[in-house]
C-alpha positions in Angstrom: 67.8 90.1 -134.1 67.6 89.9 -130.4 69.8 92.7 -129.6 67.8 94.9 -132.1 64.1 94.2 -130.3 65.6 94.9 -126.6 66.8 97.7 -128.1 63.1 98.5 -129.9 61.7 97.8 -126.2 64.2 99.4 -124.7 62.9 103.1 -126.7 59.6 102.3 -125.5 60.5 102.6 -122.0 62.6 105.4 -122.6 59.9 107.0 -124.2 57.5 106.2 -121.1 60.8 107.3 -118.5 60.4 110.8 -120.5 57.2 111.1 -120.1 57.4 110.4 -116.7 60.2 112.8 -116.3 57.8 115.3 -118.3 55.0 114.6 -116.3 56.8 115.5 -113.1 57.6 119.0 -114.8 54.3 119.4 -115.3 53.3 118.6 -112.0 55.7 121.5 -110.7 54.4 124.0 -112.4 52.5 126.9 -110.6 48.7 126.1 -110.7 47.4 129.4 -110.3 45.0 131.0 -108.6 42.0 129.4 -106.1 39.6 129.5 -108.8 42.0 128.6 -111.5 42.8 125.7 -109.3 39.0 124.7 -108.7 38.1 125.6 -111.9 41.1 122.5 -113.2 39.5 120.2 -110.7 36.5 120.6 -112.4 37.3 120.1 -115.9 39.9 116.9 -114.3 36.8 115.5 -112.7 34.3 115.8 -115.6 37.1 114.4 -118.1 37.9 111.3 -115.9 33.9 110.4 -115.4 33.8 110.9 -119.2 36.8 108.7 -119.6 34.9 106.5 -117.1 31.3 106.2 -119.1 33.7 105.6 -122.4 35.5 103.0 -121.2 32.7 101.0 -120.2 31.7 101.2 -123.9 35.1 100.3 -125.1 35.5 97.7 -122.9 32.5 95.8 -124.6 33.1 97.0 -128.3 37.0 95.6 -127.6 35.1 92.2 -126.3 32.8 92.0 -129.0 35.8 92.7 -131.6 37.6 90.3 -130.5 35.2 87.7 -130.4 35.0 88.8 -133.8 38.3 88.2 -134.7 38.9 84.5 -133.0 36.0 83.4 -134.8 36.6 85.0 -138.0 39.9 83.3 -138.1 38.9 80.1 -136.9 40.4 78.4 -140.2 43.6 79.1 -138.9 42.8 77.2 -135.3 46.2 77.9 -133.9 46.7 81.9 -134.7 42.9 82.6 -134.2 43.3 83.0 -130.2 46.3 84.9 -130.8 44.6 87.5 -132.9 42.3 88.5 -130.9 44.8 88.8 -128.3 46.8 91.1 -130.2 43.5 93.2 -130.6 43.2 93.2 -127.0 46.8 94.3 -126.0 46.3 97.1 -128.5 43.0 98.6 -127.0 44.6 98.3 -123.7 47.4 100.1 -124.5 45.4 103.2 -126.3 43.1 103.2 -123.5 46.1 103.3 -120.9 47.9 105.7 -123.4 44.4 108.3 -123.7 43.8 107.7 -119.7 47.6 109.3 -118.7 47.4 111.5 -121.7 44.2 112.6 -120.2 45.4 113.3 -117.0 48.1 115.5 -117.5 46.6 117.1 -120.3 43.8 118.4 -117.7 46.3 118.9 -115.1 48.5 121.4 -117.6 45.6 123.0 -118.8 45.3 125.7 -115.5 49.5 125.5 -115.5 49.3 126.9 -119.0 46.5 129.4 -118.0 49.0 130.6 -114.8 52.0 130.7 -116.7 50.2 133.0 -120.0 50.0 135.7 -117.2 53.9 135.6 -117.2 54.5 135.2 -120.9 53.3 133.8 -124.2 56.4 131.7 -124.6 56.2 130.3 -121.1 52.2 129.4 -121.8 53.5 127.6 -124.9 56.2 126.1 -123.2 54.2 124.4 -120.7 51.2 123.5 -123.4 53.8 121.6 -125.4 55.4 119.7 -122.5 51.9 118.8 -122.0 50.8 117.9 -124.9 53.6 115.5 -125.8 53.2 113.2 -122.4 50.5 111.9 -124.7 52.3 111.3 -127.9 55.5 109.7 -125.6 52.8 107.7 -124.1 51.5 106.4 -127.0 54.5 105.4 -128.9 56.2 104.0 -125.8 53.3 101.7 -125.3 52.7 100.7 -129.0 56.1 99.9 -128.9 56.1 98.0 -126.1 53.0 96.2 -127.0 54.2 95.0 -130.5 57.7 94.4 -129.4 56.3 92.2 -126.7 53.6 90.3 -128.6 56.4 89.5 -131.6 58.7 88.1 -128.6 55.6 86.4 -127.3 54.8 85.1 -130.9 58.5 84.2 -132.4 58.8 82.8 -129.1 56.1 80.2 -130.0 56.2 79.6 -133.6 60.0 80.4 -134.4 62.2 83.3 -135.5 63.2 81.6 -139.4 61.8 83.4 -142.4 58.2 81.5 -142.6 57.7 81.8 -138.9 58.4 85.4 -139.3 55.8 86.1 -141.9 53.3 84.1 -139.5 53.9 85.9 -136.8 53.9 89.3 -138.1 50.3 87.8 -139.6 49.0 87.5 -136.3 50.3 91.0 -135.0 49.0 92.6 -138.2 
């Protein structure tokens, strides 16, 4: 079983090296014209104060959640911490997974605007590679996330076939 989660981990951070990589391509691309270029700043500057005012919310909901959680689980005194911890891990990794997504989205936005004046197939071209930072960014960190918190877990409690079903109680 070891082999097969390094390997499951191991996607993950392929999937986050592509992005990377994809990112970088992005990044390349011709941003267009003054104004298309302030007009990106703006919309990158209003998305990441948005981001900003959200993530103060979240950051309490996630709190409050998982406060939630560890006590609504108390009768199981020695998962209930755990629980909530794999709440936690989860909402950080969306929230890191939406802030990257975030900020290449805003950054391919006028890149996709510049390259429409050359063709429609080179506008698309960049939308997509844009678009799937954020899908790349989200599986590699889910994956990451779970595969870490089950090593985490069977690490504690045990890899047999009851253990197993614990565990996967506390990711779930």
């Amino acid at each position: 079983m070891d082999s097969i989660l390094y390997g499951v981990i191991g996607a993950g951070v392929v999937a986050l090296l592509f992005s990377l990589w994809r990112t970088a391509w992005i990044n390349k691309q011709d941003e267009g014209t003054d104004r298309m270029i302030a007009i990106g700043e703006s919309i990158r500057e209003g998305a990441m104060a948005f981001l900003k005012a959200e993530y103060r919310v979240l950051a309490i909901f996630v709190l409050v959640v998982a406060i939630l959680l560890g006590v609504a689980n108390m009768n199981r005194a020695e998962t209930s911490g755990l629980i909530a911890l794999s709440f936690v891990v989860g909402a950080l990794a969306s929230a890191l997974a939406g802030f990257l997504g975030m900020r290449v989205a805003t950054k391919a936005n006028n890149r996709t605007t510049h390259a429409a004046r050359e063709s429609l197939a080179q506008a698309l071209n960049v939308a997509f590679i844009g678009g799937s930072v954020m899908g790349l960014n989200v599986v590699g960190l889910g994956v990451i996330g779970l595969s870490g918190l089950f090593v985490l877990y069977t690490g504690m409690f045990g890899a047999d076939a009851s253990s197993i079903g614990r565990v996967l109680n506390v990711i779930a």
